[in-house]
N, C-alpha and C positions, 0 to 999 in steps of 0.2 A: 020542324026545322032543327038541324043539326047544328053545334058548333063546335067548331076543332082549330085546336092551334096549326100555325106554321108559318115557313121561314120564306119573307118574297127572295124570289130568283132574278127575275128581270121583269123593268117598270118598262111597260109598251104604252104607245097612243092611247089619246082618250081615257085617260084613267086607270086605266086594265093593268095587272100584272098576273105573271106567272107564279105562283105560289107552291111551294112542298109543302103537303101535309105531314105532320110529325110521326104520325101512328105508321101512314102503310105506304108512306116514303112515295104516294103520287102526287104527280102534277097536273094542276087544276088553273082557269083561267078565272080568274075574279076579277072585280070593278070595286073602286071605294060605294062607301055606302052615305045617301045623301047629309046624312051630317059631318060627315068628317069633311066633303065637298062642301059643306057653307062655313065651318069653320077653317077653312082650309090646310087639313093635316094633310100632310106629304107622306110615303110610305118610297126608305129608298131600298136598293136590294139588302139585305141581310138583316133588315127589320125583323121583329116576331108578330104576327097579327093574330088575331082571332077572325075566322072564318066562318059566316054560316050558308049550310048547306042546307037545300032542298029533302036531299036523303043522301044514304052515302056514298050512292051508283053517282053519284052528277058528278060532272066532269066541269062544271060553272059553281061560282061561289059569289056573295059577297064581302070584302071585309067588311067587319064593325070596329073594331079597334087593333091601336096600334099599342102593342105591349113592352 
């Protein structure tokens, strides 16, 4: 697992937002990750998160925190 910073764009349904990664400026579809969902951190657009990724091909993420 990967993890990269970046900045959310747009908060969609169900948890999910659009996220740019900082390094190579794409855009990735991520979901909070289940702790920040039982403590219930909100993440609004212009947030900075920490993202982990699969690998660095995936085009899905989840956040772990909000920075």
């Amino acid at each position: 697992m990967e993890t990269v910073k970046g900045r959310v764009e747009e908060v969609l349904p169900g948890l999910q937002c659009r996220v740019v990664l900082e390094e190579s400026e794409r855009i990735i579809l991520a979901h909070l990750a289940g702790k920040m969902r039982i403590h219930r951190i909100r993440v609004v657009p212009g947030d900075t998160v920490l993202v982990e990724m699969p690998d660095e091909k995936s085009e899905r993420g989840r956040i772990i925190r909000r920075l």
